[in-house]
N, C-alpha and C positions, 0 to 999 in steps of 0.2 A: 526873754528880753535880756540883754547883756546889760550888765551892770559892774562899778567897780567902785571901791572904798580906799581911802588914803587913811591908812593905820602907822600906828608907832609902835617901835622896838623891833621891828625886821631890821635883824642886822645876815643873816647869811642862811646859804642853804638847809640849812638844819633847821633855821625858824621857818622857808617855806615848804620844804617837806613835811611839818609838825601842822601847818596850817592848812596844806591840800590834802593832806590826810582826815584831818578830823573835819574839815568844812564838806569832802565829797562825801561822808558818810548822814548828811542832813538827806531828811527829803528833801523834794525840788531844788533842789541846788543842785547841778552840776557844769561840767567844763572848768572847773576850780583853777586858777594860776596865778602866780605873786611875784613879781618884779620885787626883785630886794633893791634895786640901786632906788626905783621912787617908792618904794614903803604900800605899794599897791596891789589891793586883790580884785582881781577880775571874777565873774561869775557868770554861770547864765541863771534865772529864775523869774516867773512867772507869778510869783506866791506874796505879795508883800508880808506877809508873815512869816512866811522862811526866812525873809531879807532881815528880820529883826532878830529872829532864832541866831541867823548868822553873825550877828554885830553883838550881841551875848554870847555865843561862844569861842568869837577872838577876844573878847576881853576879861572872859575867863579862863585863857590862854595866855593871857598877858599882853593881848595886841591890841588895845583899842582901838579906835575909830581917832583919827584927827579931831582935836576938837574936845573930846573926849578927856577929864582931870586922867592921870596919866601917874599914878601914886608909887610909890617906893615897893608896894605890894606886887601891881602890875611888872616892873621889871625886875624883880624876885622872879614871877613867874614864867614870865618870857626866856630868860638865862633859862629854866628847869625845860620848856618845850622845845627851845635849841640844842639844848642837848641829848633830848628828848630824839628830836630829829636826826640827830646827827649820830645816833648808834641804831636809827635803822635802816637796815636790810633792802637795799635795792629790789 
């Protein structure tokens, strides 16, 4: 089942490299992709407990969920996963 989440703190490439990297390494989750202009992750999964696992490790990544309290911690850590992102390796 395709499925998609509207998250905060996707400012560029480097936050969705940092986010299709760590989200396609969950089980049942895969086809991972993140539209940085609408702050959006698409997925495919079958699992609703994957889909939860998933919405825990963006916002321990620093990306919550819309919706989601969105704290001075959060984008601390979104700034370190963008740049995270953004010194890896093609």
């Amino acid at each position: 089942m395709k499925l998609s989440l509207s998250v905060q703190n996707i400012k560029c490439g480097g936050c969705a490299k940092t986010i299709t990297t760590k989200l396609s390494q969950l089980d049942d989750i895969s086809e991972v992709m993140v539209d940085v202009n609408s702050g959006t992750v698409s997925f495919e999964s079958n699992n609703v407990m994957a889909t939860q696992e998933l919405r825990d490790v963006l916002k321990a990544l620093g990306y919550p969920s819309v919706g989601v309290k969105n704290g001075l911690g959060d984008k601390a850590k979104s700034l370190l996963s963008c740049a995270s992102g953004r010194m890896m390796k093609e």
